[in-house]
C-alpha positions as CSV (number, residue, x, y, z in Angstrom):
1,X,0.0,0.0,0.0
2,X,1.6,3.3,-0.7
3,X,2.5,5.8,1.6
4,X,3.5,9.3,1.6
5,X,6.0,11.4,3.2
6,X,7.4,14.9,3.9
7,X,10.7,15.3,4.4
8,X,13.1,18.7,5.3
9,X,17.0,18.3,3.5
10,X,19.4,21.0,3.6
11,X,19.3,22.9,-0.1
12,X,23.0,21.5,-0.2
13,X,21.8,18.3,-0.4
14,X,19.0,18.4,-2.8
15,X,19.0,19.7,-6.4
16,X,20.3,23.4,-7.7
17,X,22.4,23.5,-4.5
18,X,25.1,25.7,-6.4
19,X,22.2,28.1,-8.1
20,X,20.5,28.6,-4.2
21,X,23.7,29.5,-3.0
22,X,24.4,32.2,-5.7
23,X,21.0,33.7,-6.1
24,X,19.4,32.7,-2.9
25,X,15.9,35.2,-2.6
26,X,14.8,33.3,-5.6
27,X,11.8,30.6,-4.2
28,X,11.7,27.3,-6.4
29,X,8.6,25.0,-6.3
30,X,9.6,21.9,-8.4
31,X,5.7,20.7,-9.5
32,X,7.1,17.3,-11.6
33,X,10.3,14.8,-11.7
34,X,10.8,12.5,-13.9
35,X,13.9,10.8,-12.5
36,X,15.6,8.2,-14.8
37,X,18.9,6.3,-14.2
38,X,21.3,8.7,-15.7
39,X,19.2,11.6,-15.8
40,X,16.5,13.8,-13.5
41,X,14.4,16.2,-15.4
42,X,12.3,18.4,-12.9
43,X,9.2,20.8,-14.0
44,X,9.6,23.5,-11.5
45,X,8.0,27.3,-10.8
46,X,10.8,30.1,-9.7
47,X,10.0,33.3,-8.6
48,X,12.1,36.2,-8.0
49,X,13.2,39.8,-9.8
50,X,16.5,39.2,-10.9
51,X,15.9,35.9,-13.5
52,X,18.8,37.1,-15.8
53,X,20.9,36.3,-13.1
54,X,19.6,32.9,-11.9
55,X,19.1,31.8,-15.6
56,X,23.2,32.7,-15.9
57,X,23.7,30.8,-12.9
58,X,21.3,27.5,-13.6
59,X,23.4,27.5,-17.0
60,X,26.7,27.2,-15.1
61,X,25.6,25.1,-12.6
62,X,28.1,21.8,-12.9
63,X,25.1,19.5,-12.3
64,X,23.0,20.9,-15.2
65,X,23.2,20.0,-18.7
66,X,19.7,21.8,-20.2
67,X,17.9,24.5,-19.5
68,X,14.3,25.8,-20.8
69,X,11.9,28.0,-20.0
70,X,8.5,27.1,-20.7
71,X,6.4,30.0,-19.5
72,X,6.1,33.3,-17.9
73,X,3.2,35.0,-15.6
74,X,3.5,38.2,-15.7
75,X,7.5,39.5,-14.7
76,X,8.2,37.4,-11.4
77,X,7.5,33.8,-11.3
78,X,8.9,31.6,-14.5
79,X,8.2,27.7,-15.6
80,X,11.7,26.2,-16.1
81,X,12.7,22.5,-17.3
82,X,15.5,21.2,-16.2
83,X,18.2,18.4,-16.9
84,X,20.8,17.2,-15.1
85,X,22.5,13.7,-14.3
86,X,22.5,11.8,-11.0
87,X,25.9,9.6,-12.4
88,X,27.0,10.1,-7.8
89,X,25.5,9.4,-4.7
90,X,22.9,11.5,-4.3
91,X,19.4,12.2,-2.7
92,X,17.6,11.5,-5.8
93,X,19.3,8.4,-6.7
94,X,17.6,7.1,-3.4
95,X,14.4,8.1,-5.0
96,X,15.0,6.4,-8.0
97,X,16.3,3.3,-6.5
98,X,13.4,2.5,-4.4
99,X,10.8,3.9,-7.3
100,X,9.6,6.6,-5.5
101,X,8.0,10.0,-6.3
102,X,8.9,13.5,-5.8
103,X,5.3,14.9,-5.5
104,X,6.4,18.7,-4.3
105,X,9.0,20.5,-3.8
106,X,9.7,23.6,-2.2
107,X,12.9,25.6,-1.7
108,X,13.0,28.3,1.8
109,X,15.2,29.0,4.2
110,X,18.2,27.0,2.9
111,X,16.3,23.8,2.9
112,X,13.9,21.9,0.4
113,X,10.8,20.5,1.8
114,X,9.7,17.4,0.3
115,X,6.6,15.8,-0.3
116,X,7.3,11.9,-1.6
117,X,5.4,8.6,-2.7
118,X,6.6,5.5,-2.0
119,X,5.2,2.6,-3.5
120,X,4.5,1.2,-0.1
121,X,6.4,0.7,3.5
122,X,9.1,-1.1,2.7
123,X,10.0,1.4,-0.1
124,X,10.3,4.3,2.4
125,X,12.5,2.3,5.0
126,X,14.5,1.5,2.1
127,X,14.9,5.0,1.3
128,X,15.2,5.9,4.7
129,X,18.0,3.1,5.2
130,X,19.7,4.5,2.2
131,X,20.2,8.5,3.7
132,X,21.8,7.1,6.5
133,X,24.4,4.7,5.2
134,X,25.2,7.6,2.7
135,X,25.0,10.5,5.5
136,X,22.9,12.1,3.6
137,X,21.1,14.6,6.6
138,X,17.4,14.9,6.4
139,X,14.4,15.0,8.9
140,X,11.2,13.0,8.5
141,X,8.1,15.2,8.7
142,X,5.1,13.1,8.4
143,X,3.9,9.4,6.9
144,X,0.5,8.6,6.1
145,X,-1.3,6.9,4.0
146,X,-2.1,8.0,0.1
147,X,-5.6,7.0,0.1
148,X,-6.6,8.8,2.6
149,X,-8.8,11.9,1.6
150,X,-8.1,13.8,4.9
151,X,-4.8,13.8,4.4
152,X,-4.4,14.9,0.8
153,X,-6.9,17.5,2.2
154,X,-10.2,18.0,-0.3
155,X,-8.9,20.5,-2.3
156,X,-5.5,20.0,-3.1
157,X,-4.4,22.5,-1.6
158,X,-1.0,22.5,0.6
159,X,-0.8,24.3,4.3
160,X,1.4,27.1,3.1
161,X,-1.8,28.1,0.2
162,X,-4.4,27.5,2.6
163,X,-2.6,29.7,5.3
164,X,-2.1,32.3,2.6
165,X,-5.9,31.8,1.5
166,X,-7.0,32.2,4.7
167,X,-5.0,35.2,5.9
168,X,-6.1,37.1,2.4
169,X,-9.9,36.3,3.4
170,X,-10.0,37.6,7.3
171,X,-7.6,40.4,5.9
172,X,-10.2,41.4,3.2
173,X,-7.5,41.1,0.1
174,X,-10.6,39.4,-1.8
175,X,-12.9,42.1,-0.7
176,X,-14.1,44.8,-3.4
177,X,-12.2,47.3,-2.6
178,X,-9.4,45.6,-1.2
179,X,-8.9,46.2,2.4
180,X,-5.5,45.3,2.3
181,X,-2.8,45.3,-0.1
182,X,-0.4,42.4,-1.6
183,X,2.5,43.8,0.2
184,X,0.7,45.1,3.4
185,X,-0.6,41.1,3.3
186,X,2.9,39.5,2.9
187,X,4.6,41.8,5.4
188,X,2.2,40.4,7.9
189,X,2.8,36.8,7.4
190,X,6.7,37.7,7.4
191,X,7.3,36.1,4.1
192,X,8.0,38.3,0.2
193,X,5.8,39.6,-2.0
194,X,6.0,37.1,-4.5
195,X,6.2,34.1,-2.5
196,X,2.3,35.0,-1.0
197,X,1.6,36.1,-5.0
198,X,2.7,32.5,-5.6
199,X,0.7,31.0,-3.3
200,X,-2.5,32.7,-3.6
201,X,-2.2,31.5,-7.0
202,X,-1.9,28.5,-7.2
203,X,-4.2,27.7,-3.9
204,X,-7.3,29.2,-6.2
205,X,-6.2,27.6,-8.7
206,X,-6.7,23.8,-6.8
207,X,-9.6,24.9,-5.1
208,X,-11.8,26.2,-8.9
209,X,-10.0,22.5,-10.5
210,X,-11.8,20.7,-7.5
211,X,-14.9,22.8,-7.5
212,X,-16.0,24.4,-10.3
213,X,-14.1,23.0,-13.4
214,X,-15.1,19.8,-14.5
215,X,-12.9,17.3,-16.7
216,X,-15.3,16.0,-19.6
């Protein structure tokens, strides 16, 4: 039965470590991974001002060998593809050793927090077994199960865009007028301007997908 986990790792020992380090206000939220022996190719959201400067540093990254943008909202938050190969010991050959899956992502405060599927129980210890013998630091969050409704939570929506979603609604920021302002919102909550942009996003977005739109 499979299983899910949240994991905190150092942004050392995860992917881009040598882009975080030189631009480190940009925010990353990886969305996909396809993760293949040789190669990782990861789908992922970046949001910052200076993108001339990470995009220079991504391209020199050792660990990276491609490099596409795939789509721009408006001038701070960018949909990249990247590929790089996982030929050492790394985090994410665990994860493609014991066929697991990087659901999310999410870079903050020098560290990635993980969100991870395992194909069941055994996978995960196996996982887990495989950090330690490679000292690979990391701190197990959470395990539950996948199937479990309450846990995914109805919407599909993650605690940092339901504490953003809920913040903008008893601050009035959906109110017309506004009672409250992006900025005046995201100095409250002690995180940037684009980060809360990010996540108010994307948190309507999963709540219209799983109320109002449809699939044929």
């Amino acid at each position: 039965m499979s299983v899910l986990a949240e994991f905190t790792v150092p942004a050392s020992e995860f992917v881009l470590s040598e882009t975080l380090r030189s631009v480190p206000d940009v925010r990353i939220e990886i969305k996909r991974v396809v993760a293949g022996s040789e190669r990782v190719t990861p789908y992922f959201w970046a949001s910052g001002d200076d993108f001339a400067k990470f995009e220079r540093e991504l391209s020199d990254d050792p660990t990276v060998e491609d490099v596409l943008m795939l789509e721009e909202h408006e001038k701070d938050e960018r949909f990249y593809r990247v590929t790089w190969r996982t030929n050492a010991e790394s985090l994410l050959s665990g994860v493609s050793g014991t066929e697991a899956t990087i659901l999310e992502a999410l870079s903050e405060d020098g560290s990635w927090q993980l969100k991870m599927l395992f194909p069941d129980r055994d996978a995960l210890s196996e996982f887990h077994d495989y950090c330690v013998s490679n000292d690979f630091p990391f701190q197990l969050d959470r395990v539950y199960r996948a199937e479990n409704p309450q846990e995914r939570g109805e919407y599909e929506v993650t605690e940092d865009q339901q504490e953003a979603l809920m913040a903008g609604y008893d601050a009035g920021y959906f109110d017309v007028p506004r009672n409250v302002t992006l900025t005046e919102l995201a100095d409250e909550m002690g995180v940037s301007r684009n980060a809360l942009s990010a996540r108010l996003r994307r948190g309507q977005r999963n709540v219209l997908a799983n109320t109002l739109v449809h699939d044929e």
